[in-house]
C-alpha positions as CSV (number, residue, x, y, z in Angstrom):
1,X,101.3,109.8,138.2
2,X,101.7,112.7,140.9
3,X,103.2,116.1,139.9
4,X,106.4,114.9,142.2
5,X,107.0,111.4,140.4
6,X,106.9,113.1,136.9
7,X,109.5,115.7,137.9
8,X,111.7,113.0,138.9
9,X,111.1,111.3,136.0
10,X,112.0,114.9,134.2
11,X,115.0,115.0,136.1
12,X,116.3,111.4,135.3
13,X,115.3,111.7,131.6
14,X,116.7,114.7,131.3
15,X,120.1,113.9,132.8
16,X,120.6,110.6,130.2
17,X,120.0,113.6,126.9
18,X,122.4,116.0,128.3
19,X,125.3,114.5,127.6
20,X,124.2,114.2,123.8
21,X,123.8,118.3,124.1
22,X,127.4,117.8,125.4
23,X,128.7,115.9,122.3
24,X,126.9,118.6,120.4
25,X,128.2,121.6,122.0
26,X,131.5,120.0,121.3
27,X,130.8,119.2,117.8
28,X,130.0,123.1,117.4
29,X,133.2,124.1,118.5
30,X,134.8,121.4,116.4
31,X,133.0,123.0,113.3
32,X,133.8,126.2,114.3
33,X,137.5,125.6,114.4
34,X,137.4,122.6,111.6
35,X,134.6,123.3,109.1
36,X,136.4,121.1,106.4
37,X,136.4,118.4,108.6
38,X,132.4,118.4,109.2
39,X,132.5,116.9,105.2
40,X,134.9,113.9,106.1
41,X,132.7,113.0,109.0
42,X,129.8,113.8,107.3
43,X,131.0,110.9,104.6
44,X,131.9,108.4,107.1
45,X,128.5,108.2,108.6
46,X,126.6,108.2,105.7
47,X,128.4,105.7,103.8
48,X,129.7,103.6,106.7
49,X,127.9,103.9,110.0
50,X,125.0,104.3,109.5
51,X,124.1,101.5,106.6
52,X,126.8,98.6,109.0
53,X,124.5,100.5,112.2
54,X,121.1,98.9,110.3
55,X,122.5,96.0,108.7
56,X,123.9,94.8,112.1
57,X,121.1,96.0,114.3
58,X,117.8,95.2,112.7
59,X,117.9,91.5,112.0
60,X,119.1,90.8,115.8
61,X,116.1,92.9,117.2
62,X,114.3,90.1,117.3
63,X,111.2,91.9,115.4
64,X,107.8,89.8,115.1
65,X,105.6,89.9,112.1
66,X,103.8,93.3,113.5
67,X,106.8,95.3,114.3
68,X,107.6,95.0,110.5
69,X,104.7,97.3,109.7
70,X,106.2,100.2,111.7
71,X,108.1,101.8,108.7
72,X,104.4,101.7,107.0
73,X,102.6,103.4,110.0
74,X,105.1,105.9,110.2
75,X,105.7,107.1,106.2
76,X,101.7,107.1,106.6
77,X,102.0,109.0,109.8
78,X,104.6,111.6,108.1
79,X,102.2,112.3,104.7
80,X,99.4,112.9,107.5
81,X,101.3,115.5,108.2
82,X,102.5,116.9,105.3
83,X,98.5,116.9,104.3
84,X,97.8,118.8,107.1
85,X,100.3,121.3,107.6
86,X,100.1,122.6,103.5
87,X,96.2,122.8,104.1
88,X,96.8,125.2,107.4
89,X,99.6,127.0,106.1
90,X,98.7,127.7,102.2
91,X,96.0,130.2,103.2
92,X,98.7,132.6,105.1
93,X,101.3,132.6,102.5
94,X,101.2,132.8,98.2
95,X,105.1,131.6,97.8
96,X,107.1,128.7,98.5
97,X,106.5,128.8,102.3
98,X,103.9,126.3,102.9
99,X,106.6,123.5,100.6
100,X,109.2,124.5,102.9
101,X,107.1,124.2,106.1
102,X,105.3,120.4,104.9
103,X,109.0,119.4,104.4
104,X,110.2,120.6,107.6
105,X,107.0,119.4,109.7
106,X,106.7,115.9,108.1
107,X,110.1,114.6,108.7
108,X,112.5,115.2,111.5
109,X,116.0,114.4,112.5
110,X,115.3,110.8,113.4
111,X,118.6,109.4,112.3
112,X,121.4,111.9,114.0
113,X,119.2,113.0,116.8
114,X,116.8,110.5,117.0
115,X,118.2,107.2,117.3
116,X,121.0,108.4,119.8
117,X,118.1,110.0,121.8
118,X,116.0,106.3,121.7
119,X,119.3,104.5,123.0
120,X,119.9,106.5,125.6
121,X,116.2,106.9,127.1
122,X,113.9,104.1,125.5
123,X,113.9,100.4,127.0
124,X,115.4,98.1,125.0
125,X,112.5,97.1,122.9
126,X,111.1,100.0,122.1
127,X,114.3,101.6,121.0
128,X,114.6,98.5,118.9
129,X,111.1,99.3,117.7
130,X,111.9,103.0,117.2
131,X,115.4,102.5,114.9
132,X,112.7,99.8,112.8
133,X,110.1,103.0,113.2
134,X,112.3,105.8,111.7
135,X,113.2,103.6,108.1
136,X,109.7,104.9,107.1
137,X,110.1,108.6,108.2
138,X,113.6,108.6,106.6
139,X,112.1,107.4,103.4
140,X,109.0,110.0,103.5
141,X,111.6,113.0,103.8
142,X,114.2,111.6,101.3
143,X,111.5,110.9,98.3
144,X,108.3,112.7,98.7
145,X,109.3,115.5,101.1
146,X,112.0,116.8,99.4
147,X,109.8,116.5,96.2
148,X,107.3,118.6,97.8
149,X,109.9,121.3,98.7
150,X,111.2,121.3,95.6
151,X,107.6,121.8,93.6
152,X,108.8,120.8,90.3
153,X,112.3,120.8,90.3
154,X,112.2,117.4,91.2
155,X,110.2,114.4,90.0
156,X,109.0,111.8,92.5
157,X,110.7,109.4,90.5
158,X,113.8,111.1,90.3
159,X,113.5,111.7,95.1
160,X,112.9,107.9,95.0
161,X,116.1,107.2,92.5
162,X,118.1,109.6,94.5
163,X,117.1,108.1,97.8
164,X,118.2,104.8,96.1
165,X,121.9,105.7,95.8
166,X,122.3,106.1,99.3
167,X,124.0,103.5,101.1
168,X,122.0,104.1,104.0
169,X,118.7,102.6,102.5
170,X,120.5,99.5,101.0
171,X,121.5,99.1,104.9
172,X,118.1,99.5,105.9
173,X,116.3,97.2,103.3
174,X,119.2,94.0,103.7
175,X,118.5,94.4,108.0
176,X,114.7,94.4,107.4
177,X,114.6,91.3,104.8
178,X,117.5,89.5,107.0
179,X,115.1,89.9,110.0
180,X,112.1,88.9,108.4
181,X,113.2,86.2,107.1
182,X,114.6,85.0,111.4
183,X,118.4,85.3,110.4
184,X,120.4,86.2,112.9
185,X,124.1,87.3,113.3
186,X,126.3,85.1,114.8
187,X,127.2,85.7,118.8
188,X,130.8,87.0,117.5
189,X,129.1,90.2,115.7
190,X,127.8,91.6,119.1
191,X,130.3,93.1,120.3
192,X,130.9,94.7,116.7
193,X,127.2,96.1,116.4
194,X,127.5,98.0,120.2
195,X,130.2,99.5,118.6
196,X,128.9,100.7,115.8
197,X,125.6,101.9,118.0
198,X,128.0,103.8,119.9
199,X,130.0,105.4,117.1
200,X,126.4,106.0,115.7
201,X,125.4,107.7,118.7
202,X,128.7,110.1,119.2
203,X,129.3,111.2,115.4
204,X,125.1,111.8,115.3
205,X,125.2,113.8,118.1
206,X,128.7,115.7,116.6
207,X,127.4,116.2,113.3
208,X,124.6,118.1,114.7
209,X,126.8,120.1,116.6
210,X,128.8,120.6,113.6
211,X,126.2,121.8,110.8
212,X,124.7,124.6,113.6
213,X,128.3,125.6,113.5
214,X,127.9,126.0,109.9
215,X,125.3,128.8,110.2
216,X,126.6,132.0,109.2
217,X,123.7,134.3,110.6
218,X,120.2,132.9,112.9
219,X,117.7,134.8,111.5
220,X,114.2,134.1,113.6
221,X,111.1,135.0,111.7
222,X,108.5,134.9,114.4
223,X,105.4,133.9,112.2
224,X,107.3,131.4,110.4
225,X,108.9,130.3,113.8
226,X,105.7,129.6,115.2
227,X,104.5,127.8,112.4
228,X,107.2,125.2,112.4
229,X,107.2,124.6,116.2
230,X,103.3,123.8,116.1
231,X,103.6,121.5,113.3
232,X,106.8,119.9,114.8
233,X,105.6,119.6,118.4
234,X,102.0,119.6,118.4
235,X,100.5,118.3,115.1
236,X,103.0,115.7,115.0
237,X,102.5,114.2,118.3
238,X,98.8,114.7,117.6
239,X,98.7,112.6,114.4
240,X,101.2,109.8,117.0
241,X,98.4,110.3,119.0
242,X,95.7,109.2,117.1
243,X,96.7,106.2,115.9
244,X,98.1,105.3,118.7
245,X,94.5,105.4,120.2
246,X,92.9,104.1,116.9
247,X,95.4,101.1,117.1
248,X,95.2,100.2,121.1
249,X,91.0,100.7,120.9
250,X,90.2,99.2,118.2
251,X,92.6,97.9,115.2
252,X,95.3,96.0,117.8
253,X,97.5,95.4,115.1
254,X,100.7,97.1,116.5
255,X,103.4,95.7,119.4
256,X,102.1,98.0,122.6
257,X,106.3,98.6,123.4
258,X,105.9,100.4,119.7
259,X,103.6,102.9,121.0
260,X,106.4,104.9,122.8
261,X,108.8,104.3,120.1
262,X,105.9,106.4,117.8
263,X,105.1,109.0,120.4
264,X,108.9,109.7,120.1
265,X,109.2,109.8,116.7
266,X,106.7,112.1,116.7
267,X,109.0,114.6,119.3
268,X,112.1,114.8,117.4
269,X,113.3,118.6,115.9
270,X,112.8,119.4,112.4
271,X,115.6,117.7,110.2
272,X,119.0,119.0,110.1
273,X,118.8,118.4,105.9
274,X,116.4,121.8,106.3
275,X,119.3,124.0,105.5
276,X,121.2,122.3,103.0
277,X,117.8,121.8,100.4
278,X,116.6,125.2,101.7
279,X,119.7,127.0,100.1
280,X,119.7,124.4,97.5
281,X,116.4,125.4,96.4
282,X,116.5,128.9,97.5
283,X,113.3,128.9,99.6
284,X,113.7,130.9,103.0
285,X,117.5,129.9,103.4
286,X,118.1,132.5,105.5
287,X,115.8,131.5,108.4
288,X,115.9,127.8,107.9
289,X,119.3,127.4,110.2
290,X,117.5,129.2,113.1
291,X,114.6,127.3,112.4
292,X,116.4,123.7,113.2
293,X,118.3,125.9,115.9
294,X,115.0,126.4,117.8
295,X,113.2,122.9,117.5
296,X,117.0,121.3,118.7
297,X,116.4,123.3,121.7
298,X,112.6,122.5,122.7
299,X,113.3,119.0,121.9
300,X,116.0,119.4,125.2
301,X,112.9,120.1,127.4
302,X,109.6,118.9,125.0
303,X,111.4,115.3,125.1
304,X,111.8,114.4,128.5
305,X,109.0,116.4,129.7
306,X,106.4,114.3,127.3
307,X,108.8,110.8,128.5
308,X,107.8,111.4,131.8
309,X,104.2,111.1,131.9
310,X,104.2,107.8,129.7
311,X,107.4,106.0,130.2
């Protein structure tokens, strides 16, 4: 691909994200003027959009037996990660910096961000592939990531009971078994699950709007900064990267339209839940919202940039 190719494929890519940076400038302004509202809407997708969003999408997908270990590859792929970024950052600080860091690096806003992103860019299926991809990066970051960031406060029993009561999980788990097992939805629930996809899409896109609104201060530390956008955006992708090449040169055991879906998965900013567990647990909360700040923003230009040279 020729330098002028890519940037056209830069500027087209680019052009289908903006108008989810649109839905989130406006969900900023609506959590300026409405923070009490950001709870309400908050509610409505985790307990209602986004478990009918799985339940309805994943057993019409029309997933083989392979694409089923994508949630597998990609909890695997996040505790690489995790592995990886405590080892490189435990030497530079002696507090709770390097929990903090694994948790932010090893997950990443798949869901709000994510799966709007995937819709709007991916072909159809590989952004089938990707919302079966991010069950197992939701489920590393829910159970043993916030474990990790919570360095005893929290069993790993007690992340994977917690996990458990969310809604969101019982959606994933009944679409997954419902597609493995060749259901599918009758004709009449079609029109129903694009509209769920698309409320998906604008609350996701609002609601991340809405929590930076939330920020009181952005406080950038520069070494910690650094540290977060190299795990985010180049370990990550790294890691996608190699199995990627493991699984296309040697093991063949993945769908080849899942290999985008990974490399994306790989490129999405660190999780919006950074700030709520950071102040819940006291451990850098004062940096954390400029942190996800940051990574939102390189994701506008890391994203399409990276899309360009492998769509």
């Amino acid at each position: 691909m020729n330098l002028e190719t890519a940037a056209l494929a830069f500027s087209a890519l680019l052009l289908k994200i903006l108008p989810l940076y649109a839905l989130m400038v406006a969900g900023f302004f609506f959590g300026r003027i409405n923070p009490a509202g950001l709870q309400s809407l908050a509610r409505l997708q985790i307990y209602l959009v986004i478990p009918v969003f799985f339940l309805l999408s994943l057993p019409n997908l029309g997933l083989t037996g392979r694409d089923f270990l994508l949630p597998l590859v990609c909890f695997l792929m996040a505790a690489c990660v995790a592995v990886l970024v405590f080892w490189l950052t435990r030497p530079r600080w002696n507090d709770k910096t390097p929990f903090m860091l694994t948790y932010a690096c090893s997950g990443g806003n798949v869901g709000y961000y994510g799966i709007p992103v995937a819709l709007a860019v991916l072909p159809p299926k590989s952004s089938a592939l990707f919302i079966t991809a991010v069950v197992g990066v939701m489920a590393f970051g829910d159970t043993v990531g916030y474990y990790l960031m919570a360095r005893g406060r929290l069993t790993v029993q007690q992340g994977l009971i917690r996990a458990l009561r969310l809604p969101i999980f019982w959606g994933m788990a009944a679409g997954l078994i419902l597609g493995a097992v060749g259901y599918r939805l009758p004709a009449l629930a079609a029109g129903i699950t694009r509209d769920f996809q698309g409320c998906f899409s604008l609350l996701g896109a609002i609601l991340v709007g809405a929590s930076l609104a939330q920020l009181k201060t952005v406080h950038l530390d520069r070494r910690l900064l650094g540290a977060a956008l190299a795990g985010k955006f180049l370990l990550w992708p790294a890691v996608a990267g190699a199995i990627i090449a493991v699984d296309y040169f040697w093991v063949q055991m993945l769908p080849p339209a899942s290999y985008i879906a990974l490399f994306l998965v790989s490129l999405v900013p660190l999780p919006g839940n950074l700030v709520a567990y950071a102040a819940d647990l006291g451990v850098h909360e004062d940096v954390a919202g400029g942190l996800v700040f940051a990574s939102t923003l390189v994701a506008l230009i890391v994203i399409p940039l990276a899309l360009a040279f492998t769509l």
